[in-house]
BAKOL-463284 format. One line per 2 residues: number of its first residue (from 1); their letters; for each residue x negated, y, z of N, C-alpha, C, O. Coordinates in pm, 1 decimal. Example, Ala and Ser with C-alpha at 12.3 -4.5 7.8 and 13.67 -1.06 7.14 Angstrom:
BEGIN
1	AS	-1319.0,-569.0,780.0,-1230.0,-450.0,780.0,-1320.0,-330.0,780.0,-1423.6,-331.9,846.5 | -1285.0,-225.0,708.0,-1367.0,-106.0,714.0,-1290.0,3.0,787.0,-1340.9,113.8,803.9
This chain:
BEGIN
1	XX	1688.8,-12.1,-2238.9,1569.2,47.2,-2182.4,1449.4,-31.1,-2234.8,1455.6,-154.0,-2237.2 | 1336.9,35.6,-2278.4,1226.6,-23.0,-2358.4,1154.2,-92.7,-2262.7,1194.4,-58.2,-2151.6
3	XX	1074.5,-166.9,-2256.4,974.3,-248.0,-2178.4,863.5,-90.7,-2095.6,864.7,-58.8,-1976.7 | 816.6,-52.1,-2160.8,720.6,96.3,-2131.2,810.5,166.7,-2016.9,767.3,197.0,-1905.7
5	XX	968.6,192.0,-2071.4,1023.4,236.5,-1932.8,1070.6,185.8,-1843.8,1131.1,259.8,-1766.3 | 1064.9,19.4,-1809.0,1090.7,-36.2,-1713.3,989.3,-25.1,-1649.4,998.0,16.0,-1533.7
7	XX	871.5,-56.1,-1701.4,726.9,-44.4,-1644.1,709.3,83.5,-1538.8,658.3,86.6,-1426.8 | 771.6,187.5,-1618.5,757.4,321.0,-1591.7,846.8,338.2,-1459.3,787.3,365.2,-1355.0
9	XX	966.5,326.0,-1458.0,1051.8,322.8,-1354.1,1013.9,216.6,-1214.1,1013.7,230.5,-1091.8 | 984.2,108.4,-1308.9,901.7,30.7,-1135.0,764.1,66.6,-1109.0,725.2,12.1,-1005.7
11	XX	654.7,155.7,-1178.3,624.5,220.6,-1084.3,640.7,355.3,-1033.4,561.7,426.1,-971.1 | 723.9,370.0,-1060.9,767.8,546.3,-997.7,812.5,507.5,-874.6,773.9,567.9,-774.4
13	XX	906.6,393.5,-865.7,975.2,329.6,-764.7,874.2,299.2,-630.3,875.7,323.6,-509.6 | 810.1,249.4,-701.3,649.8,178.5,-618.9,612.2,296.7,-513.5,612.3,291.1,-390.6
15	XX	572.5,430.7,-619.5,499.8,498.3,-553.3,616.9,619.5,-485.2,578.4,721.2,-427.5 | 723.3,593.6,-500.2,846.8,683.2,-404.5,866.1,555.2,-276.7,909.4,603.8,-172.3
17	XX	847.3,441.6,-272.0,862.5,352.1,-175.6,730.4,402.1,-23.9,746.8,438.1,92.7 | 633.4,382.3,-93.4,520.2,426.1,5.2,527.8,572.7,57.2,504.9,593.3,176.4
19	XX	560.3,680.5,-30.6,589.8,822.2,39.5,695.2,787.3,107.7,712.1,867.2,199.7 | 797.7,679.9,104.5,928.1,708.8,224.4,798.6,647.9,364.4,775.4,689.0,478.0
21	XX	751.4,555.5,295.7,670.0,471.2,449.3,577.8,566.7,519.4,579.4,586.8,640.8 | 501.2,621.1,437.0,394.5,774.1,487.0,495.7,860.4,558.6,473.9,880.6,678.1
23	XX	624.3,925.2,493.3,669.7,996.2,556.6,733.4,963.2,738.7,744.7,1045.7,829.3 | 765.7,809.4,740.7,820.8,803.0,822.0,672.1,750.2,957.6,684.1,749.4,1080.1
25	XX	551.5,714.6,878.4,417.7,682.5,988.1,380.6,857.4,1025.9,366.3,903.4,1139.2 | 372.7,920.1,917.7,288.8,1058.6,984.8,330.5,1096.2,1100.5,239.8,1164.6,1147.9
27	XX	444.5,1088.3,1196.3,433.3,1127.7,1283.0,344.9,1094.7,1398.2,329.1,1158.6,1502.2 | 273.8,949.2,1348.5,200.1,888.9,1419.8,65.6,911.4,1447.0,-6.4,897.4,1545.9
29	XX	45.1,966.3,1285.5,-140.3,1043.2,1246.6,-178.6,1127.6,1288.6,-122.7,1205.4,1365.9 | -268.8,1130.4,1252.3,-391.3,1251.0,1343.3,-397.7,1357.1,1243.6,-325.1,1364.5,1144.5
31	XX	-481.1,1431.0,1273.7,-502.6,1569.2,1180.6,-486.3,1554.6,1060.2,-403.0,1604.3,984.3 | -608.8,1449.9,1034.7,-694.0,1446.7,933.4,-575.9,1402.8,829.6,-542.6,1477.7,737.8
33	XX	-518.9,1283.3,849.9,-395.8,1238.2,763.2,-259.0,1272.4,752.6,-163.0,1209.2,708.4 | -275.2,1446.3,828.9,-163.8,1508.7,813.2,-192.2,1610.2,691.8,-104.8,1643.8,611.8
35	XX	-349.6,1662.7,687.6,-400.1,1683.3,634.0,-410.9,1659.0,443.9,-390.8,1747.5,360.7 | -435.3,1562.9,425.1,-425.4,1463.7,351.0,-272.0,1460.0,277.8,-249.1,1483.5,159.2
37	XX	-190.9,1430.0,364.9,-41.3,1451.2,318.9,-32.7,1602.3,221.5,-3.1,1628.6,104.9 | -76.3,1679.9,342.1,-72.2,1824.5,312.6,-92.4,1865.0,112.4,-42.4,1949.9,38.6
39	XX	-172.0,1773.3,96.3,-241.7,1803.5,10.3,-159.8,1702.7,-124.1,-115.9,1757.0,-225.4 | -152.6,1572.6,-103.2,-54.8,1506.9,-170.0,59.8,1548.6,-231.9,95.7,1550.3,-349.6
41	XX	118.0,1587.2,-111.5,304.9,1612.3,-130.4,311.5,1726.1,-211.5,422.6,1745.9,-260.4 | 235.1,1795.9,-235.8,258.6,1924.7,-394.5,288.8,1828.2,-486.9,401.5,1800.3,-528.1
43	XX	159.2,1765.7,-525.9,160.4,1685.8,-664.7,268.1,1595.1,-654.7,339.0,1584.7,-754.8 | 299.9,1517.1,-540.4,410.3,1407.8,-554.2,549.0,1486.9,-560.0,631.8,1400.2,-587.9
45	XX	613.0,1607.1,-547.2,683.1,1718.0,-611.3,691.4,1725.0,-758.9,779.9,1682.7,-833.4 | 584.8,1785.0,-785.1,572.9,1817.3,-960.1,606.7,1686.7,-995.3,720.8,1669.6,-1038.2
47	XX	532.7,1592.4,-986.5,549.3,1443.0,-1060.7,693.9,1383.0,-1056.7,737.3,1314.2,-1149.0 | 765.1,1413.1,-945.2,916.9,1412.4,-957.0,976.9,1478.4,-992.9,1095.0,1450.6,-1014.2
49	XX	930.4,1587.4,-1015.3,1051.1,1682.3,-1096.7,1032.9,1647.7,-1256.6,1113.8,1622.6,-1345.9 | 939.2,1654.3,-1253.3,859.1,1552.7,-1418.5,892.2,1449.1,-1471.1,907.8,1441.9,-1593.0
51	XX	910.3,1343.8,-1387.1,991.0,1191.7,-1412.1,1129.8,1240.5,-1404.0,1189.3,1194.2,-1501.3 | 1202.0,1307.2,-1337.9,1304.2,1311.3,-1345.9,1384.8,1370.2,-1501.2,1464.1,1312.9,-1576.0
53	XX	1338.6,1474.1,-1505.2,1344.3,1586.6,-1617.2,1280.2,1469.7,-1778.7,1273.9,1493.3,-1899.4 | 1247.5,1355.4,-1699.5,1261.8,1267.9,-1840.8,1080.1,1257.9,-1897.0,1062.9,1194.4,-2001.0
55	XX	982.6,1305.0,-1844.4,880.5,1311.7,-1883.9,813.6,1174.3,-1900.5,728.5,1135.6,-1980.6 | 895.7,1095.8,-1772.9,821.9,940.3,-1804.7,818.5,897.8,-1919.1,758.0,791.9,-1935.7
57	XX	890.7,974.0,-2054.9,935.2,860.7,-2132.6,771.2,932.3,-2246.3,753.3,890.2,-2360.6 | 702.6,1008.7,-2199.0,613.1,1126.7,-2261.5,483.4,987.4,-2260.8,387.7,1021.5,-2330.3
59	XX	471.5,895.2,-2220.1,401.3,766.6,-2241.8,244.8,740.1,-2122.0,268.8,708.5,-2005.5 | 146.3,751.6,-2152.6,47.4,695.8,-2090.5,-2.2,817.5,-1988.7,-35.5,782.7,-1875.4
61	XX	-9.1,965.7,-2025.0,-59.3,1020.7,-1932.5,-25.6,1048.7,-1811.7,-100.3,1081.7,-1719.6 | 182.2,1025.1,-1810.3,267.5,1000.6,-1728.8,198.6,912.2,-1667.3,113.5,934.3,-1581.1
63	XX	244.9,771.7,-1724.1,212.3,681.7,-1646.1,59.0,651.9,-1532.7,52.7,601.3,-1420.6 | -54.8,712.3,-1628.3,-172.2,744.5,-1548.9,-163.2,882.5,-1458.6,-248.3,912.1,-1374.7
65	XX	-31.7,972.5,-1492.7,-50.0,1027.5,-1326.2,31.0,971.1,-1208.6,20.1,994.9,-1088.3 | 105.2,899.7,-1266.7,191.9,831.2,-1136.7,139.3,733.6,-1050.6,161.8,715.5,-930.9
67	XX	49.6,659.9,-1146.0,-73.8,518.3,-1102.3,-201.8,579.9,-1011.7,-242.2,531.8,-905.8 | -253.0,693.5,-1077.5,-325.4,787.6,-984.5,-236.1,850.9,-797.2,-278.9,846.3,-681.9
69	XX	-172.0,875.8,-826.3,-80.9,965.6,-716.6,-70.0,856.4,-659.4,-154.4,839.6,-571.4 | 41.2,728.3,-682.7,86.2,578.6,-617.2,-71.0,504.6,-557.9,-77.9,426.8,-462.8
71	XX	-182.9,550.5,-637.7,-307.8,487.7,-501.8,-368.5,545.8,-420.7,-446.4,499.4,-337.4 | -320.4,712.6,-448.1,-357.9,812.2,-353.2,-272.0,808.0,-229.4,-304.9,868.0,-127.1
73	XX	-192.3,756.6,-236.7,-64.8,762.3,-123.0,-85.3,638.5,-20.5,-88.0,648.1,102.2 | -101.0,503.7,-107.8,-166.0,381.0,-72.4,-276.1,398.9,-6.8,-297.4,342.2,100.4
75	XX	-345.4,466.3,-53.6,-480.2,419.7,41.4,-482.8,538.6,141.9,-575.0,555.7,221.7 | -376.8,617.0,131.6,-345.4,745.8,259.9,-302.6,641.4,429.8,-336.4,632.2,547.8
77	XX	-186.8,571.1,306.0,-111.6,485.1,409.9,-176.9,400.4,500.3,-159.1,378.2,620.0 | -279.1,345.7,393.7,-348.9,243.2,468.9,-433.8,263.9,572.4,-454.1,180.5,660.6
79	XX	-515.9,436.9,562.8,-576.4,474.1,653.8,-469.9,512.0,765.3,-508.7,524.9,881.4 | -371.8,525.2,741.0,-284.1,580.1,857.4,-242.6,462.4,963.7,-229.7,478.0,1085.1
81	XX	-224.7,340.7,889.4,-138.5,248.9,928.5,-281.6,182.4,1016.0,-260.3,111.7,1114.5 | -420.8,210.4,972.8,-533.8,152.8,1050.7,-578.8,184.4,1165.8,-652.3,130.2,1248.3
83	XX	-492.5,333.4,1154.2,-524.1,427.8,1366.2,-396.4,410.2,1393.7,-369.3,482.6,1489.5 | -311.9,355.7,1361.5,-195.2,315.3,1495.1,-258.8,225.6,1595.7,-328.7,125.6,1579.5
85	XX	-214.3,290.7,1712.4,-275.2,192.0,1813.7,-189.0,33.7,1802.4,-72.7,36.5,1762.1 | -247.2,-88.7,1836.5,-168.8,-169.1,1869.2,-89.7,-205.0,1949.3,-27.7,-310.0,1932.1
């Protein structure tokens, strides 16, 4: 495996780690960041059927949509994880 697709695979990994964590907080969120999901989880679909089907190996634009999507999810999370009550 080349260096580009290890890269590639740990962050696909990255950003399938945080959709398991989103998936399992949303029950906790409010509209707005159900909302939000709503809107995510298409693209985080395509992008897996895409990595899977081998596209990661298709080089940088891959990788800049997975890096895009993986901080869209991140900073979903983070707003989510900031209205849990304590």
């Amino acid at each position: 495996m080349t260096e580009e697709a290890k890269t590639d695979t740990a962050t696909w990994d990255d950003v399938r780690r945080v959709r398991d964590q989103l998936m399992l907080e949303l029950h906790l969120a409010g509209m707005e960041g159900r909302e939000q999901w709503d809107k995510l989880q298409p693209k985080l679909l395509e992008l897996e059927k895409s990595f899977e089907a081998g596209a990661h190996k298709a080089g940088s634009a891959m990788a800049a949509e997975v890096s895009a999507l993986g901080a869209a999810l991140k900073k979903l999370l983070g707003e989510i994880s900031s209205k849990k009550p304590s």
